[in-house]
C-alpha positions in Angstrom: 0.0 0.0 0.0 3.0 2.5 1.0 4.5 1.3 -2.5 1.3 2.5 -4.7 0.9 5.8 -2.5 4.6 6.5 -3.2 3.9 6.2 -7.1 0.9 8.1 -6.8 3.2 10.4 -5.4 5.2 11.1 -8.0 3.0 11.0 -10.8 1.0 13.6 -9.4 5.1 15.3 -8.7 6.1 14.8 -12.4 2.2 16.3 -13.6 2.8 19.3 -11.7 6.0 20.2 -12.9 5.2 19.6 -16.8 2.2 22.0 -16.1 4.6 24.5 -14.1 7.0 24.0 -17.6 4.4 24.6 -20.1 2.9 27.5 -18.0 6.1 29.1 -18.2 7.3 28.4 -21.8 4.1 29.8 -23.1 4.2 33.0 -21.3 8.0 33.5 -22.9 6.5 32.8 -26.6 3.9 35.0 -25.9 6.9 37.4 -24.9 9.0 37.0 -27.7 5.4 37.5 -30.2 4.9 40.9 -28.6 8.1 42.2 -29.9 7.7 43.5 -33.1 11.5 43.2 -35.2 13.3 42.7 -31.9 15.4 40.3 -32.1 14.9 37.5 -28.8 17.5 37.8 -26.1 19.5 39.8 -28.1 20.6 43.1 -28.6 18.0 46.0 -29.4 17.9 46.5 -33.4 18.9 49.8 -34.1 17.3 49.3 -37.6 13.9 47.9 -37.8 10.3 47.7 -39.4 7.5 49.5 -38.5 4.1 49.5 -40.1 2.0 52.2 -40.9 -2.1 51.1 -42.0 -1.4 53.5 -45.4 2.5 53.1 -46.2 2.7 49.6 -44.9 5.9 48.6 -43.4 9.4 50.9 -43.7 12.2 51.2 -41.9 13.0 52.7 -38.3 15.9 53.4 -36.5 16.0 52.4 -32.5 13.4 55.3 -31.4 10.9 55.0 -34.2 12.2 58.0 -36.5 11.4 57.2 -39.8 14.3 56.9 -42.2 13.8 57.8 -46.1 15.7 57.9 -49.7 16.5 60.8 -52.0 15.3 60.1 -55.6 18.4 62.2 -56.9 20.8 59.3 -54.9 19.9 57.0 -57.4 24.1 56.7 -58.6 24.7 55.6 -54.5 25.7 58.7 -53.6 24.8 60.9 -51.3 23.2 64.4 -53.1 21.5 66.2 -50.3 24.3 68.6 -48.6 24.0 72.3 -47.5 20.5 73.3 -46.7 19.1 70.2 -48.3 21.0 68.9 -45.4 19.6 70.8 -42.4 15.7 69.9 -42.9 17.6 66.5 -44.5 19.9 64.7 -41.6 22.2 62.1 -42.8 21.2 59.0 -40.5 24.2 56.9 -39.8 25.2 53.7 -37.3 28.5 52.6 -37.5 27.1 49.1 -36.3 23.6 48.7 -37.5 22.0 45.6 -35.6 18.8 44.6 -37.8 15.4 43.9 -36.7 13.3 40.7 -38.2 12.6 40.8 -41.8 16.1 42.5 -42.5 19.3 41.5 -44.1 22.7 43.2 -42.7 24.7 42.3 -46.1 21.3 45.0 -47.2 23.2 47.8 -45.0 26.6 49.7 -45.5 28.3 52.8 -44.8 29.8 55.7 -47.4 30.7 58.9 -47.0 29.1 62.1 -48.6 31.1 65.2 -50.8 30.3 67.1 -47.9 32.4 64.9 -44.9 29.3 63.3 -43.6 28.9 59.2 -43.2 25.8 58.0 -44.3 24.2 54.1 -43.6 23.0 52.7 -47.0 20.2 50.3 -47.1 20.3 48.4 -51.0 22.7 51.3 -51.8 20.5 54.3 -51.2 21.7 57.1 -48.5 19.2 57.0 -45.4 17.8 60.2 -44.1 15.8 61.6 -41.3 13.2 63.9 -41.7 13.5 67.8 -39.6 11.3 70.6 -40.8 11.0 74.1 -40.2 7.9 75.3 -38.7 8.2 78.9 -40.1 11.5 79.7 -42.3 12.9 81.6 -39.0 12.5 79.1 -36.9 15.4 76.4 -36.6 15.3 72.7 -38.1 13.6 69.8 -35.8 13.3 66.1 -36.3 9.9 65.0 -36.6 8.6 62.8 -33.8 9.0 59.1 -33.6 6.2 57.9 -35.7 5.7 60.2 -38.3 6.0 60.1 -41.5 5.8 64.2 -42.9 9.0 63.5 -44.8 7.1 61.1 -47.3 6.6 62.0 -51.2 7.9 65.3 -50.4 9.1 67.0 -53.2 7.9 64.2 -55.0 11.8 63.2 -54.5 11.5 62.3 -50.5 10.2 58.5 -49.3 10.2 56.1 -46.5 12.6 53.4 -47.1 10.4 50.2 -47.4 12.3 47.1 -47.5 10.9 45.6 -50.4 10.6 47.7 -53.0 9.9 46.4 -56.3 10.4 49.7 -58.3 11.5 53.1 -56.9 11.2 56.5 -58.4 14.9 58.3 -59.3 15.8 61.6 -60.6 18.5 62.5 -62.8 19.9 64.9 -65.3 20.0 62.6 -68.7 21.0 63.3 -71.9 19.2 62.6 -75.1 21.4 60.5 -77.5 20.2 61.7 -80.8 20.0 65.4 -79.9 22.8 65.1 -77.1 20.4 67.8 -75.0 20.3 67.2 -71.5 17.6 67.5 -68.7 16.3 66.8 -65.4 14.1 63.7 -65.4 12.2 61.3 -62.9 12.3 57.9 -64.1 11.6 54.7 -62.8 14.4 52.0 -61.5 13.8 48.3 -60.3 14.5 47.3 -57.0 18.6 47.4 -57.7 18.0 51.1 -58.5 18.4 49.8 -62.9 16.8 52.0 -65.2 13.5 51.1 -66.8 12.7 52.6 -70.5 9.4 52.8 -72.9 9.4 51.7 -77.0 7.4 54.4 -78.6 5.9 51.8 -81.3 4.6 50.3 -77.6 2.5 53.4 -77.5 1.4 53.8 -80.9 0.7 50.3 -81.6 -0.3 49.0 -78.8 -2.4 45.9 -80.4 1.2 44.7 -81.1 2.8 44.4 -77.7 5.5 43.9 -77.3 6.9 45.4 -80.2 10.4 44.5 -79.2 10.8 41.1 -79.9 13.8 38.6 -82.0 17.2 40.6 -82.3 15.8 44.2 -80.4 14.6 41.7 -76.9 18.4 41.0 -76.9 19.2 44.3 -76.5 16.1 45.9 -74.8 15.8 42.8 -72.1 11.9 42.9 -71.3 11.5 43.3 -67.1 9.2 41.3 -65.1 8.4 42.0 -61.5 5.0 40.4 -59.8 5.6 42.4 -56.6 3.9 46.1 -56.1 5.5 47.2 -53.4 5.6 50.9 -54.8 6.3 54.4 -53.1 3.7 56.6 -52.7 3.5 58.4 -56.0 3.1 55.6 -57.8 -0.2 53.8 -58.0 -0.7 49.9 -58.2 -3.3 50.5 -60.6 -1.0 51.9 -63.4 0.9 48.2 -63.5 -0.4 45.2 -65.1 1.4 42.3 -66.8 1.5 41.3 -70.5 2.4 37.7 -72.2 5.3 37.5 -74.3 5.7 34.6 -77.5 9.5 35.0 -76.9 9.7 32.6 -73.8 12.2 29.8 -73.3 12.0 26.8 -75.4 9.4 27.7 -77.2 7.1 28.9 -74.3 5.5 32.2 -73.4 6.7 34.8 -70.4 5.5 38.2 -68.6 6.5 41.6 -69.0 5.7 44.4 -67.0 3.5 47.3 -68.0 3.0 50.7 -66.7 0.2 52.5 -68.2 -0.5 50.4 -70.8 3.4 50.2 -72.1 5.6 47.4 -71.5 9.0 47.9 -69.6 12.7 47.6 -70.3 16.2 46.9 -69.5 19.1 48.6 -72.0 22.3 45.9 -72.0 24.3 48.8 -72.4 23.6 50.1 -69.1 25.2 47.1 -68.2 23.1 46.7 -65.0 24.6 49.8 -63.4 22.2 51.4 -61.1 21.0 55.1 -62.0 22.5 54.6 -65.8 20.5 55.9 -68.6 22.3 55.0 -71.7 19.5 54.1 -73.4 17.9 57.4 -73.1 16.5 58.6 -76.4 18.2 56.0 -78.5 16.8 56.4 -82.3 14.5 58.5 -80.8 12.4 56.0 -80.1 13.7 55.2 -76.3 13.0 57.1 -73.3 13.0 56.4 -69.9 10.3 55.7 -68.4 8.7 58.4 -66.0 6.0 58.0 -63.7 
């Protein structure tokens, strides 16, 4: 009788400490679910993602301050000094520790004309955001949370981290006339230009019109994601089917407003070149 009270014992012993083990592993998931990008038992991120119910998610530093890109830094370098730079802080972390859903190899570190070091996320300078509220009155960083800064100018965004196209703004120069100008333009997610075949526009029934010998210079681009800044809409973008695929089979292209998009080889998948830029003056690139 002692023998079976002794096992009845420990039974009950060994019940009570799985249910004390479960109790407590449960409230430490439940922990580690509440923290959004932090990284478990680890150090705090000082780059992570927040989410916004219009933008969606972008990048943060450690406080929440929202970090952005410069359309004119579509090259990789830095373009925003002097005043640009006052209402424009550089935003820069010497050792960046990345929240979930981020990539370090994404993140570097270059240094500006002006002096000033810079973190790159996907080779685009990161800014914060620190307006004036009248022109006397001195430059502050917006709050944690906000997001004033985006499509400002129409040259000013958050940083998401999944961008399938970006907008960029350069001076380019026309290769039949040689004149040069100040364009925006649309890159790909490795900041690549994109261009536009005029007989695209004017025959449209015929899309693509860039097939055989011109596809091998004019690659076609194909991206499924629309993960766009906010200037763009993800109404403008649809998909068309090429004849031209592999062995015989078909393939997508990407179209904005009705008109397929392009690589140029001679770019040679350089970010922020536009060699192909008014090409037998039926190239352009192709702005939003």
């Amino acid at each position: 009788m002692f023998i079976l009270s002794m096992n009845t014992l420990r039974r009950r012993l060994l019940a009570g400490c799985t249910a004390l083990l479960l109790f407590f592993t449960s409230l430490v998931v439940s922990s580690c679910d509440d923290l959004d990008g932090v990284i478990p038992f680890g150090p705090k991120p000082t780059i992570r993602i927040s989410t916004s119910p219009t933008l969606g998610p972008y990048l943060v530093d450690k406080d929440g301050n929202t970090l952005y890109y410069f359309a004119f830094d579509v090259a990789g370098t830095p373009n925003c000094t002097g005043a640009c730079a006052a209402r424009w802080p550089a935003f820069y972390d010497a050792n960046p520790v990345v929240g979930k859903g981020l990539d370090s190899n994404d993140f570097a570190t270059i240094t500006g004309s002006d002096g000033r070091l810079h973190t790159t996320y996907q080779g685009w300078p990161l800014y914060y955001f620190a307006p004036q509220a009248t022109p006397e009155s001195p430059n502050v960083r917006e709050a944690p949370g906000a997001t004033g800064g985006d499509n400002f100018g129409s040259v000013w965004f958050v940083t998401k981290p999944n961008y399938a196209l970006r907008i960029a703004r350069a001076t380019v120069t026309n290769k039949t006339t040689n004149q040069s100008s100040v364009k925006s333009f649309l890159v790909d997610s490795k900041a690549r230009t994109l261009y536009v075949f005029a007989p695209d526009r004017t025959s449209p029934t015929t899309q693509p019109n860039c097939i055989g010998p011109c596809a091998n210079v004019w690659p076609s681009f194909f991206e499924s994601g629309r993960v766009l800044p906010t200037a763009l809409s993800s109404n403008d973008f649809g998909t068309i089917t090429r004849p031209d695929g592999p062995n015989g089979t078909t393939r997508q292209q990407t179209i904005y407003k009705g008109v397929p998009l392009y690589y140029f080889v001679n770019d040679n998948a350089t970010r922020g070149k536009t060699e192909g830029e008014g090409i037998a003056n039926l190239w352009s690139v192709a702005t939003p």
